[in-house]
LUMLUMKE-663761 format. One record per residue (C-alpha): chain; x, y, z; residue number from 1. Coordinates in nm, 2 decimals. Example, Ala and Ser with C-alpha at 12.3 -4.5 7.8 and 13.67 -1.06 7.14 Angstrom:
2
@unit A; u 1.23; v -0.45; w 0.78; pos 1
@unit A; u 1.37; v -0.11; w 0.71; pos 2
# end
This chain:
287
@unit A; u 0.38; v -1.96; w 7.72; pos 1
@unit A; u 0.60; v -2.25; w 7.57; pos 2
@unit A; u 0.43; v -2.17; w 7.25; pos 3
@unit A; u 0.49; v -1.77; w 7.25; pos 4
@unit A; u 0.84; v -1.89; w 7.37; pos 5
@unit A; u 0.87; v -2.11; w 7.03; pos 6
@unit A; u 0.72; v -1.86; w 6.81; pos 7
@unit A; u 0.98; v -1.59; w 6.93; pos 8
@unit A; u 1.27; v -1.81; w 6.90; pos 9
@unit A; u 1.17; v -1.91; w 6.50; pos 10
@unit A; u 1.13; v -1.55; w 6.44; pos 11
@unit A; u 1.46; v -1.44; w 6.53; pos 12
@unit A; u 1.62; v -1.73; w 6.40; pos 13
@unit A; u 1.43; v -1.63; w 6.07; pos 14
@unit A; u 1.58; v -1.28; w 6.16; pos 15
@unit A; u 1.94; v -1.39; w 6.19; pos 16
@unit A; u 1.95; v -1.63; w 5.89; pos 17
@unit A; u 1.73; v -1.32; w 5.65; pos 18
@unit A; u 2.03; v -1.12; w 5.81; pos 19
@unit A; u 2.31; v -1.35; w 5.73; pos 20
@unit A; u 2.18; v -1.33; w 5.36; pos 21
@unit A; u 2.19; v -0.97; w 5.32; pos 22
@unit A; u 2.53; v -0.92; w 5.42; pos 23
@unit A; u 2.64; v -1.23; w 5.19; pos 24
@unit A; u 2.47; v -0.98; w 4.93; pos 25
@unit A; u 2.61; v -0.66; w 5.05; pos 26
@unit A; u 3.00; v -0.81; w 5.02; pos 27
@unit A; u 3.07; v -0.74; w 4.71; pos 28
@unit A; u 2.88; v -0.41; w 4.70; pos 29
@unit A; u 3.11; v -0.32; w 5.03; pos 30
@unit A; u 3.43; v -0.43; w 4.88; pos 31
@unit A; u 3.42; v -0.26; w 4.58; pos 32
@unit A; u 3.34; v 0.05; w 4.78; pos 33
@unit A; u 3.64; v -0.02; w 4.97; pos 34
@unit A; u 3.86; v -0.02; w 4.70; pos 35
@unit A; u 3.71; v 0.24; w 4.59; pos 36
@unit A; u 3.89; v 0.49; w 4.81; pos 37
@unit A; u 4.21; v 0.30; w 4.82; pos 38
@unit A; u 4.51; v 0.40; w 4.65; pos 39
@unit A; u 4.64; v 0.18; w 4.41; pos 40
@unit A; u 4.94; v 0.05; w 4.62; pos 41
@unit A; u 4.70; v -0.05; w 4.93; pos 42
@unit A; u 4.53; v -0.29; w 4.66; pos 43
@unit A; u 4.83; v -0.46; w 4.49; pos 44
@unit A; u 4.99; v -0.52; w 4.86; pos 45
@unit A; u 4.68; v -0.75; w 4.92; pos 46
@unit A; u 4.46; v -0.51; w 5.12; pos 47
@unit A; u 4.16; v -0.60; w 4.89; pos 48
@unit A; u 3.88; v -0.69; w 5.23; pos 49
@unit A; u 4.06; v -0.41; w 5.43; pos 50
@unit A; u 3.96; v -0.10; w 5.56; pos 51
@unit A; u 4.16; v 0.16; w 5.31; pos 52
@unit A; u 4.49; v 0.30; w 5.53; pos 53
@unit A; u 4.48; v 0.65; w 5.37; pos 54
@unit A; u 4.17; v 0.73; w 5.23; pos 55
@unit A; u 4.19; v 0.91; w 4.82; pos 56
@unit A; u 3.89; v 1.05; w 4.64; pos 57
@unit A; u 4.15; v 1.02; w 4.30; pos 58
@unit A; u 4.03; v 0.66; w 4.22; pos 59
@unit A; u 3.62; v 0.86; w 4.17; pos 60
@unit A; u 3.84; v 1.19; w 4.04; pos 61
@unit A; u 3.97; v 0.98; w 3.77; pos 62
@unit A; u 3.74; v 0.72; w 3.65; pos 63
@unit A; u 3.49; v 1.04; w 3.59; pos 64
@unit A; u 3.74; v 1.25; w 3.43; pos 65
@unit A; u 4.09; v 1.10; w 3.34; pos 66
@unit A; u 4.06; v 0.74; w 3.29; pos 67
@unit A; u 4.14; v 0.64; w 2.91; pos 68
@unit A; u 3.85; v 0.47; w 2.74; pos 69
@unit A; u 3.90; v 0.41; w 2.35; pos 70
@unit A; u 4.13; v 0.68; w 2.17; pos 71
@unit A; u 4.07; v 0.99; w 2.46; pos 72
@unit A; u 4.13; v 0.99; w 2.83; pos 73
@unit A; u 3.77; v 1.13; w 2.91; pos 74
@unit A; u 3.66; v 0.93; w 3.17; pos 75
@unit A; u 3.30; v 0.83; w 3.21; pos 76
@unit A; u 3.16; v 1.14; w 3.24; pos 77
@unit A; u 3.06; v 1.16; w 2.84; pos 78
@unit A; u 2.92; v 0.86; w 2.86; pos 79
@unit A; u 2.67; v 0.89; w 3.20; pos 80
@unit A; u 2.55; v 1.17; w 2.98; pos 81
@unit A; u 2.45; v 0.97; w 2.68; pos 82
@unit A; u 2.34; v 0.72; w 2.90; pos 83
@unit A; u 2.07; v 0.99; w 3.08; pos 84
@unit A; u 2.01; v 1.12; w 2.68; pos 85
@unit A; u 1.92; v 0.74; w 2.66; pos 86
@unit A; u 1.72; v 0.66; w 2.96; pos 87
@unit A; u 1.54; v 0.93; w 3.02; pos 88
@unit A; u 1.31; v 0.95; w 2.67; pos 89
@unit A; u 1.27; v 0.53; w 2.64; pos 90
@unit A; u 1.16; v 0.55; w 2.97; pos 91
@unit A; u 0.91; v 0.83; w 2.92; pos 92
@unit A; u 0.77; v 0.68; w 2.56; pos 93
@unit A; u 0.79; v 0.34; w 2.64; pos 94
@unit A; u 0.55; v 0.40; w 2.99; pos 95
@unit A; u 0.34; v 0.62; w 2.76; pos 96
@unit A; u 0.29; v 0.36; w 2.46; pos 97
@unit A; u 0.21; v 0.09; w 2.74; pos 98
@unit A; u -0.01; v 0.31; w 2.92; pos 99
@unit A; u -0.21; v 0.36; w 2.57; pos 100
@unit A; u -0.18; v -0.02; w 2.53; pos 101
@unit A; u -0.32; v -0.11; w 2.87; pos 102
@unit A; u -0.60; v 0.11; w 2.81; pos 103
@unit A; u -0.69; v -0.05; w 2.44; pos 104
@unit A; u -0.65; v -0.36; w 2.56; pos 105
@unit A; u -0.86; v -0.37; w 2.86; pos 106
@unit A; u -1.14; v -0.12; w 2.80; pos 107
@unit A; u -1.22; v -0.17; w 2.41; pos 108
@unit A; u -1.33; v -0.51; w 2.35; pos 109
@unit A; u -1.24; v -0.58; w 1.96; pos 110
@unit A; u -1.20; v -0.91; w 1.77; pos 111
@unit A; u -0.81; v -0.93; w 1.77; pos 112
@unit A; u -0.73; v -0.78; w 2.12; pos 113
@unit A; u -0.63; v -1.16; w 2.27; pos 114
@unit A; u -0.47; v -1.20; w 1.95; pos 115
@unit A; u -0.28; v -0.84; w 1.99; pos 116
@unit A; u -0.20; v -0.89; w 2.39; pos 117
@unit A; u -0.07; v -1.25; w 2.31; pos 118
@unit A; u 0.16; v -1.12; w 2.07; pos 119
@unit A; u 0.30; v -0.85; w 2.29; pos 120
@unit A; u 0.29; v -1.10; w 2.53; pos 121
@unit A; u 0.53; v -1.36; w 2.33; pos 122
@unit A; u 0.77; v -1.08; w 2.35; pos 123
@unit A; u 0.86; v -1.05; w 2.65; pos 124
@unit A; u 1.00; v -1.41; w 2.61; pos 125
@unit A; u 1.20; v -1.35; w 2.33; pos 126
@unit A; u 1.60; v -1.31; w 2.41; pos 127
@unit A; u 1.79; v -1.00; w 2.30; pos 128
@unit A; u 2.01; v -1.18; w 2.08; pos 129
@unit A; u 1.74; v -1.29; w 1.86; pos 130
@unit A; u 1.65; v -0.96; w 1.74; pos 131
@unit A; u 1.99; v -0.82; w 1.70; pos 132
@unit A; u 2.01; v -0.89; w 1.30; pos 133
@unit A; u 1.67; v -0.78; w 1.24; pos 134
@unit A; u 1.69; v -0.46; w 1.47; pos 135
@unit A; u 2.01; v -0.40; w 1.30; pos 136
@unit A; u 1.80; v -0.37; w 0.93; pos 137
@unit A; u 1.55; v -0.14; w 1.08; pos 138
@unit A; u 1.77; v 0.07; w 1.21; pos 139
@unit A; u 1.99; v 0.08; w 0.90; pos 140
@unit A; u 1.63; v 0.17; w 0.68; pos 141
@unit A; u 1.55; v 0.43; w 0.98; pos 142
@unit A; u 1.91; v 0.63; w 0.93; pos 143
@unit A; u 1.94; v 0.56; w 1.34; pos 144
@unit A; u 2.21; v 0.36; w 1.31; pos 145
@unit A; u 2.50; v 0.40; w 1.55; pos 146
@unit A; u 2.31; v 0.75; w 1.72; pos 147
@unit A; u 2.16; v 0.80; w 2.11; pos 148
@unit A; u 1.80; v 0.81; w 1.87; pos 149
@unit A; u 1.83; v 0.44; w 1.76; pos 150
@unit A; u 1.93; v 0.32; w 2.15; pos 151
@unit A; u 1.66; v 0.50; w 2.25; pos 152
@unit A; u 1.43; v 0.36; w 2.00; pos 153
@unit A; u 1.60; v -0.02; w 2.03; pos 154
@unit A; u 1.50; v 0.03; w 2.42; pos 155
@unit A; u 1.16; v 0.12; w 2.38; pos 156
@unit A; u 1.03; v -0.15; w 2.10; pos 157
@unit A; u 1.20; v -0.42; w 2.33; pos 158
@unit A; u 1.00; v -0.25; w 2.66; pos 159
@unit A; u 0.70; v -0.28; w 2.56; pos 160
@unit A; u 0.58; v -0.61; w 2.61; pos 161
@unit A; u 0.67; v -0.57; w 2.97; pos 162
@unit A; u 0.53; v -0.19; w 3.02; pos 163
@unit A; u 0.15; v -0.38; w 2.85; pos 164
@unit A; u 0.17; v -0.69; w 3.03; pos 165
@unit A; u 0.21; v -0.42; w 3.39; pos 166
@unit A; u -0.08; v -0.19; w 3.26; pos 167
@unit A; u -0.28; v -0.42; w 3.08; pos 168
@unit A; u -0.29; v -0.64; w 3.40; pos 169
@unit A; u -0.36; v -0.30; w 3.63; pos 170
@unit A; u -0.62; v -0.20; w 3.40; pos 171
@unit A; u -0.79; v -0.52; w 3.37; pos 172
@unit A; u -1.01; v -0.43; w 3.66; pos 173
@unit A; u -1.08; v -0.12; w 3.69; pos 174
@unit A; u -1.40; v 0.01; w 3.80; pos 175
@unit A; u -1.58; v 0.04; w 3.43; pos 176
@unit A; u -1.86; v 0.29; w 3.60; pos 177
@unit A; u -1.61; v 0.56; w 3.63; pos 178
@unit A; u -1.50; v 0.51; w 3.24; pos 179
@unit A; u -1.90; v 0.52; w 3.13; pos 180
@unit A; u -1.96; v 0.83; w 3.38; pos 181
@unit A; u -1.63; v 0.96; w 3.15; pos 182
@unit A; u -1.79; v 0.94; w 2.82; pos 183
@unit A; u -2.18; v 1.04; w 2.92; pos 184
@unit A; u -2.00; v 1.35; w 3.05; pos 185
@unit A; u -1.82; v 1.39; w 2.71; pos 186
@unit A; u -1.46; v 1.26; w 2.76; pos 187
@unit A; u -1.34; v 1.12; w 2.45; pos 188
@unit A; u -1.08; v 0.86; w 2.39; pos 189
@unit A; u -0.79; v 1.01; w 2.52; pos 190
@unit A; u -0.96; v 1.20; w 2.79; pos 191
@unit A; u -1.08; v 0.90; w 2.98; pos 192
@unit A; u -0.73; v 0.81; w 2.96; pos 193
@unit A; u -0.62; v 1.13; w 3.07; pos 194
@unit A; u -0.88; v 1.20; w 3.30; pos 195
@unit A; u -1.00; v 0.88; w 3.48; pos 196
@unit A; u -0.71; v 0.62; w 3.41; pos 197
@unit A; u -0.33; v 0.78; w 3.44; pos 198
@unit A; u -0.43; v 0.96; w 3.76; pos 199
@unit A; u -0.53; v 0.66; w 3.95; pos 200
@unit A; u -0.19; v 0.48; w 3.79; pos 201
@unit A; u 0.04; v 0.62; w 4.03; pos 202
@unit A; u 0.11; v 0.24; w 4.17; pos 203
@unit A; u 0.21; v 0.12; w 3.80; pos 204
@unit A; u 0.38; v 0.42; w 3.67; pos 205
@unit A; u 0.66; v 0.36; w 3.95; pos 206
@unit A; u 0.67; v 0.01; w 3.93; pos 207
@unit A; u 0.74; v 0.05; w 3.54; pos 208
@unit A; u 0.98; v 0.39; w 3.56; pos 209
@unit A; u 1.19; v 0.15; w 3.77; pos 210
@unit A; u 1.15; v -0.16; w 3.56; pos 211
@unit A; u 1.21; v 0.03; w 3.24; pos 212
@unit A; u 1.53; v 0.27; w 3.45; pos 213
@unit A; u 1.69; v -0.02; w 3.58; pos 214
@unit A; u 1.67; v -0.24; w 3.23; pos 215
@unit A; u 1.77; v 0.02; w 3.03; pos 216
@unit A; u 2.05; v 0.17; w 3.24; pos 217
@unit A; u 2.21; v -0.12; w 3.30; pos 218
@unit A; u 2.17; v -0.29; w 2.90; pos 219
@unit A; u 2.48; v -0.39; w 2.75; pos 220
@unit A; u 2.41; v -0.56; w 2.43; pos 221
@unit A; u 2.19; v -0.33; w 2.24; pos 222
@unit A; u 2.46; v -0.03; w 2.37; pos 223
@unit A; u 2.75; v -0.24; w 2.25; pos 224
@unit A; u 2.57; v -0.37; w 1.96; pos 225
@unit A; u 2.42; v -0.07; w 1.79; pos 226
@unit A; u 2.62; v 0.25; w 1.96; pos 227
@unit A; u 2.88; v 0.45; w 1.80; pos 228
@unit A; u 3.23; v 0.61; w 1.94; pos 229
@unit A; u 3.03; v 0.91; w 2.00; pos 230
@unit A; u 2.69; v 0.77; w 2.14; pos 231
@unit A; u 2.82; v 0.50; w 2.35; pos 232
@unit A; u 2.64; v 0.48; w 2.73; pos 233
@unit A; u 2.77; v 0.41; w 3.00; pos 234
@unit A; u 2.78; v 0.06; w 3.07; pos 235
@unit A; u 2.97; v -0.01; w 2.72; pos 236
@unit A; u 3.24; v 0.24; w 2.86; pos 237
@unit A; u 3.32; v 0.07; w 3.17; pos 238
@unit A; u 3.33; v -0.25; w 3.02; pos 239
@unit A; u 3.62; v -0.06; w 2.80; pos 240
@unit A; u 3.74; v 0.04; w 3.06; pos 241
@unit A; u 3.80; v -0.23; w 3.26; pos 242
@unit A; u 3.87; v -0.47; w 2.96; pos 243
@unit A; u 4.13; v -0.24; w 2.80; pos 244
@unit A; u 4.49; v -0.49; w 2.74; pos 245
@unit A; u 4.70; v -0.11; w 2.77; pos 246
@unit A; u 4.85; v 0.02; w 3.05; pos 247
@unit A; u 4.89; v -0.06; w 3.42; pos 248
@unit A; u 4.54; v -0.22; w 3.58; pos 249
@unit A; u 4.41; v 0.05; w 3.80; pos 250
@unit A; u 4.15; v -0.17; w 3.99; pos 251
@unit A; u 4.05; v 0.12; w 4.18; pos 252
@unit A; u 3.93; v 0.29; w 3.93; pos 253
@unit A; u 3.75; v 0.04; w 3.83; pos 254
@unit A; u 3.60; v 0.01; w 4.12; pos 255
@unit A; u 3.50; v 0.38; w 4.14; pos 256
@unit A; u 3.38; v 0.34; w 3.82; pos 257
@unit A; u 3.16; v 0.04; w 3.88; pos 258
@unit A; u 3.02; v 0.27; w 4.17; pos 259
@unit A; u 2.94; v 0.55; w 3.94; pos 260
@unit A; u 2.76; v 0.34; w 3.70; pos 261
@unit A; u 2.55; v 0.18; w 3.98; pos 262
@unit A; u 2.48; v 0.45; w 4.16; pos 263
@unit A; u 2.18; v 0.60; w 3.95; pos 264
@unit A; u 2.01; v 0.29; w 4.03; pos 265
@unit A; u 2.08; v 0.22; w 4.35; pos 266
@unit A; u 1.91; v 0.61; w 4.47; pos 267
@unit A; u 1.62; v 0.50; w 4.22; pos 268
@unit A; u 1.55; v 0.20; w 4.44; pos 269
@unit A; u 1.66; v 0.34; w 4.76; pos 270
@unit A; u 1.38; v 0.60; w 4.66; pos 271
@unit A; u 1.09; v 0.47; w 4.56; pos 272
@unit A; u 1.14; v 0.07; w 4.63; pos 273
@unit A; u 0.84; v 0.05; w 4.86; pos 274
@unit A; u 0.67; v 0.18; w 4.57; pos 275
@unit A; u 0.80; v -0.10; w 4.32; pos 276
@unit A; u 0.68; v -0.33; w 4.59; pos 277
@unit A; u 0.33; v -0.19; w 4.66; pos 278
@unit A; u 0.29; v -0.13; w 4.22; pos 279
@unit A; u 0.33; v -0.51; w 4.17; pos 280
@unit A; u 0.11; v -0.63; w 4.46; pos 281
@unit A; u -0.15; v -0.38; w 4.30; pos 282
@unit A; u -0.10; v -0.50; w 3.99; pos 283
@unit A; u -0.11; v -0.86; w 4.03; pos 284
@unit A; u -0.43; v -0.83; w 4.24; pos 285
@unit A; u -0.59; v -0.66; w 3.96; pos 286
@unit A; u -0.46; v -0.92; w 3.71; pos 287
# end
């Protein structure tokens, strides 16, 4: 009894100190939605951690529409655009180029594949700043420079060493008898892939559509690096935005449009995070 007593009280210390920590978390998430809805005059008269007096959806209104980023009051909604045009293509060609290398790697035995997986490997590791120079050649050569193309193709040449390291490790044991039933039945190369392997990938396709989402989404360098006036995404704009030296400093809007730009990923977890979870266990058992 003492010890079921014990037990009970640990846990919901455990529980009050796990929920301590997620409202530390949750602060600044809840202020700047605060702020959000406040007009201007609320925040300046040092209502910053108070509950907003007369509630305004003009802060959201203007930071999508109104709000002057570089030479034109546009707002963000250009840019959440190009950001989508971005996101959505990377994502999609950079899960299937690892998918195909997960596949390679684990179910065709040649001399260099350690050699190959190593090297992908080492990328992962290498920071963004060392390949700006070089990326910034190759794109120059590829006449991408400065265009939604070259951010898309920047994004997908740096995920891949993550989107192999997920499949290859997912891959690495899977039940070989169903890929030698595939090719006695007369699959060929891409139709054991297509066949057998993506359909049982569900676990590792979410896990890396988040991974690759959230990374790409929420990149800064490469967008202000290698974007244009016209393909900028949307994280380079709010960073305008609330860096511009011009005008008055209308922190609600840039709390609105710190919102907008984290709200795309914020659903993306909020749908599909038990998922994430579930895709890395499965992968790392099967590493």
């Amino acid at each position: 009894m003492a010890e079921s007593r014990g037990f009970a009280a640990s846990r919901a210390l455990l529980y009050a100190v796990l929920g301590l920590l997620a409202l530390l978390f949750l602060a600044p998430l809840a202020v700047m939605l605060l702020n959000a809805f406040k007009p201007l005059e609320e925040i300046r008269s040092g209502g910053l951690l108070s509950l907003p007096r007369h509630w305004s959806l003009q802060p959201w209104h203007s930071a999508w529409s109104q709000a002057q980023i570089g030479v034109s009051a546009t707002g963000l909604r250009p840019y959440f655009i190009n950001s989508l045009l971005i996101v959505v293509p990377a994502v999609l060609i950079s899960t299937a180029v690892g998918a195909l290398n997960g596949y390679v790697l684990t179910q065709f035995r040649f001399r260099a594949s350690r050699l190959v997986y190593g090297l992908l490997l080492f990328a992962v590791f290498i920071p963004y700043q060392i390949v700006l120079i070089p990326m910034a050649r190759t794109l120059g050569v590829l006449g991408l420079s400065g265009t939604l193309g070259g951010l898309v193709f920047v994004n997908v040449v740096y995920g891949i060493g993550f989107v192999t390291l997920f499949f290859r490790n997912y891959y690495l044991h899977f039940p070989v008898e169903l890929v030698r039933s595939a090719r006695m039945d007369g699959a060929g190369f891409l139709g054991v892939l297509w066949r057998i392997l993506l359909p049982n990938s569900a676990p590792i396709i979410v896990v890396t559509v988040i991974w690759q989402f959230t990374s790409i989404w929420n990149e800064y360098l490469f967008a202000s690096t290698f974007s244009s006036y016209g393909s900028s995404p949307l994280m380079a704009a709010v960073n305008n935005l609330v860096n511009s030296s011009m005008g008055v400093k209308e922190y609600n809007v840039y709390f609105a449009a710190a919102m907008i730009a984290a709200i795309p990923t914020l659903l993306v977890y909020a749908a599909s995070g038990k998922y994430f979870v579930r895709g890395l266990m499965a992968g790392a058992v099967k590493g």
